[in-house]
Steps between C-alpha positions, in 0.01 A plus 500: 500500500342721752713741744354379803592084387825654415563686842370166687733300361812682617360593779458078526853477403621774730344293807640168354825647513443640843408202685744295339809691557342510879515097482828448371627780775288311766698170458820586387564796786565377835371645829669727722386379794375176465304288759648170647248232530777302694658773727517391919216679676722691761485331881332791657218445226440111547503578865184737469329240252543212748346722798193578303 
Protein backbone atom coordinates (compact mmCIF):
# COMPACT_ATOMS: atom_id res chain seq x y z
CA UNK A 1 0.00 0.00 0.00
CA UNK A 2 1.00 3.51 -0.65
CA UNK A 3 1.75 6.15 2.31
CA UNK A 4 -0.51 8.65 1.10
CA UNK A 5 -3.78 5.71 0.90
CA UNK A 6 -2.46 4.84 4.24
CA UNK A 7 -2.45 8.47 5.78
CA UNK A 8 -6.08 9.02 4.08
CA UNK A 9 -7.51 6.42 5.68
CA UNK A 10 -6.84 7.47 9.26
CA UNK A 11 -7.10 10.64 8.54
CA UNK A 12 -10.89 9.20 7.25
CA UNK A 13 -11.11 7.42 10.45
CA UNK A 14 -9.89 10.30 12.57
CA UNK A 15 -12.91 12.50 11.08
CA UNK A 16 -15.35 9.50 11.49
CA UNK A 17 -14.53 9.47 14.95
CA UNK A 18 -14.78 13.19 15.24
CA UNK A 19 -18.13 13.79 13.98
CA UNK A 20 -19.52 10.95 15.64
CA UNK A 21 -18.49 11.51 19.12
CA UNK A 22 -19.93 15.26 18.21
CA UNK A 23 -23.42 13.38 17.43
CA UNK A 24 -23.70 11.26 20.28
CA UNK A 25 -22.65 14.54 22.54
CA UNK A 26 -25.25 16.59 20.50
CA UNK A 27 -28.23 14.37 21.61
CA UNK A 28 -27.37 12.99 24.72
CA UNK A 29 -26.13 16.59 26.42
CA UNK A 30 -28.83 18.86 27.29
CA UNK A 31 -28.88 22.66 26.87
CA UNK A 32 -28.10 25.15 29.33
CA UNK A 33 -30.35 27.49 28.43
CA UNK A 34 -32.89 26.13 26.46
CA UNK A 35 -35.69 27.98 24.50
CA UNK A 36 -39.46 27.54 25.43
CA UNK A 37 -41.63 27.28 22.46
CA UNK A 38 -44.61 27.50 24.99
CA UNK A 39 -43.44 30.26 27.46
CA UNK A 40 -46.33 33.45 28.03
CA UNK A 41 -45.18 36.40 25.95
CA UNK A 42 -44.96 38.97 28.91
CA UNK A 43 -48.17 41.64 28.98
CA UNK A 44 -46.10 44.63 28.24
CA UNK A 45 -44.98 42.66 24.99
CA UNK A 46 -48.55 41.59 23.63
CA UNK A 47 -49.52 45.11 24.39
CA UNK A 48 -46.88 46.57 21.82
CA UNK A 49 -47.83 43.71 19.22
CA UNK A 50 -51.55 44.59 19.38
CA UNK A 51 -50.75 48.49 18.84
CA UNK A 52 -48.77 47.81 15.75
Amino acid sequence: MDIQLIIAILLGLIALIYVGRQMIKQFTQTEKDPKCDNCPVPESRQEAENRK
